[in-house]
C-alpha positions in Angstrom: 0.0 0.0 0.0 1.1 3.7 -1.0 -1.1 5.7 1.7 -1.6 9.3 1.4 -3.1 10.9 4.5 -5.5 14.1 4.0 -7.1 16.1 6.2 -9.8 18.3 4.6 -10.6 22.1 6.5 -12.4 24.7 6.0 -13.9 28.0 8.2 -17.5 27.2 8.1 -18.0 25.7 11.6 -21.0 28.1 13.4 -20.3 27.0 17.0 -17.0 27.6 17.2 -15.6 30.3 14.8 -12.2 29.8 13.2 -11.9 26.4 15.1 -9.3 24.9 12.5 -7.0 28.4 13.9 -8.0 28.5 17.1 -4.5 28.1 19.1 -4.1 24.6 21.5 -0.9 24.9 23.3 1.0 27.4 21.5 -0.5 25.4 17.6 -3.4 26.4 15.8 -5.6 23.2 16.1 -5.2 22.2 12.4 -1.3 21.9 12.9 -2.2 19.4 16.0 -4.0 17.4 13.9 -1.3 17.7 11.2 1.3 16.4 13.7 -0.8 13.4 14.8 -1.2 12.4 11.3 2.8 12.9 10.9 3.6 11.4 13.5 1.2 8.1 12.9 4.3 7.5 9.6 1.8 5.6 7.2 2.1 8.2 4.7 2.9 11.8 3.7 0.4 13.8 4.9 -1.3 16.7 3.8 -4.0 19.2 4.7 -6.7 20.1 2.1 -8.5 23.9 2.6 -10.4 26.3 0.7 -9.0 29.3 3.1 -5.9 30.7 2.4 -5.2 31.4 6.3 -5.3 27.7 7.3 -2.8 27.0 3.8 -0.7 29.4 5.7 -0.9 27.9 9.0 -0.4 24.6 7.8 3.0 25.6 5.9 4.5 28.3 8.5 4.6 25.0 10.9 6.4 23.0 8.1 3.3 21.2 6.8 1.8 20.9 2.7 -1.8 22.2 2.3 -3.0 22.0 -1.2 -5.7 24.6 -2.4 -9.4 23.5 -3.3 -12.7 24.7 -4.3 -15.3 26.4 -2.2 -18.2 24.4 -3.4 -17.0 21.2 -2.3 -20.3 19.5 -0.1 -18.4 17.3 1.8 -14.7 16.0 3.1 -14.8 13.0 1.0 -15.4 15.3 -1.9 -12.5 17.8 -0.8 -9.7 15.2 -0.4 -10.9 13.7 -4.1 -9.8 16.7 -5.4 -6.5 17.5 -3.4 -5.5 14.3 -4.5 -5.7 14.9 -8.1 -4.5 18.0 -7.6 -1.7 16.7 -5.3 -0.8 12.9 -6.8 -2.2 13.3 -10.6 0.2 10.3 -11.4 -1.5 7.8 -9.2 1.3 6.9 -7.2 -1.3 6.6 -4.0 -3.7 4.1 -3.7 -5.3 4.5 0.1 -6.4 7.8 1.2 -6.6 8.4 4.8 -9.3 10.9 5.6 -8.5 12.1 9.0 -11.1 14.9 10.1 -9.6 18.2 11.3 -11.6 18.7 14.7 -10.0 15.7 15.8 -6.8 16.8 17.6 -6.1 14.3 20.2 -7.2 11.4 17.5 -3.9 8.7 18.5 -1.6 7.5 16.4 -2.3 3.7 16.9 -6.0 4.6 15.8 -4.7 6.2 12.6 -3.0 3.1 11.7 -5.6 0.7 12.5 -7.4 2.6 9.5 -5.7 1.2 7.2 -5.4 -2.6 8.3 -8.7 -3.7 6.8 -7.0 -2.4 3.4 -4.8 -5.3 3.0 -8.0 -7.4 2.0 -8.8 -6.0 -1.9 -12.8 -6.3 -1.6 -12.3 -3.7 1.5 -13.4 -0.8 -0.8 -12.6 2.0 2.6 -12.2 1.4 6.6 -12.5 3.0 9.6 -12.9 2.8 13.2 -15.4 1.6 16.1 -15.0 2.1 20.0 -17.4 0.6 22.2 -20.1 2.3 23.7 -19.9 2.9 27.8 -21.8 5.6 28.7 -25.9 4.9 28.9 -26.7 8.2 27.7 -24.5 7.2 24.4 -26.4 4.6 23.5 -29.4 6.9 22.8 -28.3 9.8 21.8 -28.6 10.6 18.4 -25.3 12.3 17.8 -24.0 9.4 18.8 -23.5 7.4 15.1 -23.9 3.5 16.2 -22.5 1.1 14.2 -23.8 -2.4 13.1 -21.5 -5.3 12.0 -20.5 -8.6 11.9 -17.3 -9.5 14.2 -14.3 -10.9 12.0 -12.3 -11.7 14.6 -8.9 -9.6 15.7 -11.1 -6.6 16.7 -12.1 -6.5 12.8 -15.8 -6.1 11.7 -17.8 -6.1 8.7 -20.0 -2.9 8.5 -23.9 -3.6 7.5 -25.0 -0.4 8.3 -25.0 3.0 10.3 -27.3 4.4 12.5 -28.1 7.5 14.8 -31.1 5.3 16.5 -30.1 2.7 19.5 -28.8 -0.4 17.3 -28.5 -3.5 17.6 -31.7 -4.9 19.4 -30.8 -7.3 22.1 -27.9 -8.1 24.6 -24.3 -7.1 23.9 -22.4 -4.3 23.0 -23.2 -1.4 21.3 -20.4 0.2 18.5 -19.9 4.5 18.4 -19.0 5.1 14.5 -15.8 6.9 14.4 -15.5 9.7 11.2 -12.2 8.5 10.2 -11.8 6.7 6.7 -9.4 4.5 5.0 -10.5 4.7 1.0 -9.4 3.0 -1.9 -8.8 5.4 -4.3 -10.8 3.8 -7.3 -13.3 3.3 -4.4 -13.6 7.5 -3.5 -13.2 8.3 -7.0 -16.2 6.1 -7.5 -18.2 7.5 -4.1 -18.0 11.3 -5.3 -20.3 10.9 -8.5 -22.7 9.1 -6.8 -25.7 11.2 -5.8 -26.6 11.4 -2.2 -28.8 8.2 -1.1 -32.1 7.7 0.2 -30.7 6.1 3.4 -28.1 8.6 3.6 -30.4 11.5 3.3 -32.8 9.8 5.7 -30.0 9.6 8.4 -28.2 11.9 7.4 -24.3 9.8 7.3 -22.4 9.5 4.2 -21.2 6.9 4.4 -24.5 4.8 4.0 -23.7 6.0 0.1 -21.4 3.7 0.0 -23.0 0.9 1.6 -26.2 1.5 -0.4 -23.6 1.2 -3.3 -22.5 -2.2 -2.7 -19.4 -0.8 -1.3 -17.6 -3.0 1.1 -17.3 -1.3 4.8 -15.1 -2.8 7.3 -13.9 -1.4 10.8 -11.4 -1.7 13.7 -12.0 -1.3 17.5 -9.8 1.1 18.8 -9.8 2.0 22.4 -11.8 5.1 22.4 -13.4 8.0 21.0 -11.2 10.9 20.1 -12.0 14.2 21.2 -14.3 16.1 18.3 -14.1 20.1 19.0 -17.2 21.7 18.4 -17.5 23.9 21.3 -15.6 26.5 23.3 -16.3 23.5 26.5 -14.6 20.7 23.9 -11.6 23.5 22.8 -10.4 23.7 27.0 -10.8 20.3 27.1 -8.2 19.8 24.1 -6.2 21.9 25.9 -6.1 20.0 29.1 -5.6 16.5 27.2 -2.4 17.9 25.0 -0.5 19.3 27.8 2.9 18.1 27.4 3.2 15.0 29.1 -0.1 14.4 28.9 0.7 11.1 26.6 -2.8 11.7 24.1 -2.1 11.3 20.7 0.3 8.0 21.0 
């Protein structure tokens, strides 16, 4: 495998203003992510923005951003195009879709992405923690996911949900946004029109299940941190204090 990592950005968040800028322990929060992804070594990594100020955050910390349109509806859609724009040659064949809210996302997690990929009918991974918390296992927000166990912490996905799923005793699986993708696989996913399901639910990724596309996920220890809110930007703060050991 010849992984690329991408991780798409973009000013548009409404609860948090400027969150991929916004400074966590001396770095803008983009550049944390950045340096997880960097320092997970699957791949070169690179950040994917229709704003020039996060381009120029990325690169005055040492990083590559790679210019993209405005009118992109999606992540998925973003990192298709930065990796034409970037790789037009095809040199890489997994994309890693790491999402840029997710600063304390480990290292570990982003390489158990890409496991799944050494299988060829694995058209993209990604990542499932258990649920522990009882008001998780109803809350909508909450993305649950539904597979069958393959053994090695390795499942194969049947389908996504925001309702409380699977009926019955056992555990319950919190979706993680993270994505492994074949690139024949994206380049496929982004001219397919949004799904019923998909719209229904309102996950994209049931586009590619409704699609025929094959889904499969790793358990990982936990959820990563997703900022959305000043409350969720302190508690970034706290985790990444040097020494602190997130991110490994």
């Amino acid at each position: 495998m010849r992984p690329l990592v991408l991780i798409p950005a973009r000013l548009a968040a409404t609860r948090l203003p400027g969150k991929p800028l916004l400074d966590i322990n001396g770095l803008p929060m983009i550049v944390q992510v950045l340096k997880r992804a960097q320092e997970a070594d699957v791949g070169e990594v690179a950040v994917a923005t229709d704003t020039p100020a996060i381009a120029e955050a990325v690169r005055a910390h040492g990083g590559t951003a790679v210019m993209t349109g405005e009118h992109h509806a999606s992540g998925s859609d973003r990192i298709h195009e930065a990796l034409e724009r970037l790789d037009p040659d095809g040199r890489h064949d997994i994309l890693v879709n790491v999402q840029g809210d997710l600063p304390t996302i480990s290292t570990r997690a982003i390489r158990a992405s890409l496991e799944p990929m050494a299988e060829p009918e694995v058209a993209l991974a990604t990542l499932i923690a258990e649920i522990r918390e009882d008001e998780d296992r109803t809350a909508p927000h909450v993305v649950k996911f539904v597979g069958t166990a393959l053994g090695g912490g390795r499942h194969r996905a049947l389908y996504f949900t925001r309702a409380t799923a699977p009926w019955g005793e056992g555990p319950l699986w919190h979706h993680i946004g993270l994505y492994a993708w074949r690139r024949t696989a994206l380049a496929r996913f982004v001219i397919l029109p949004p799904s019923p399901l998909e719209r229904r639910e309102k996950l994209e990724q049931l586009r590619a299940l409704e699609a025929g596309m094959r889904i499969d996920a790793m358990e990982v220890d936990e959820v990563p941190l997703g900022v959305d809110t000043p409350a969720d930007l302190e508690k970034a703060r706290r985790m990444l204090t040097p020494g602190s050991g997130v991110g490994a």
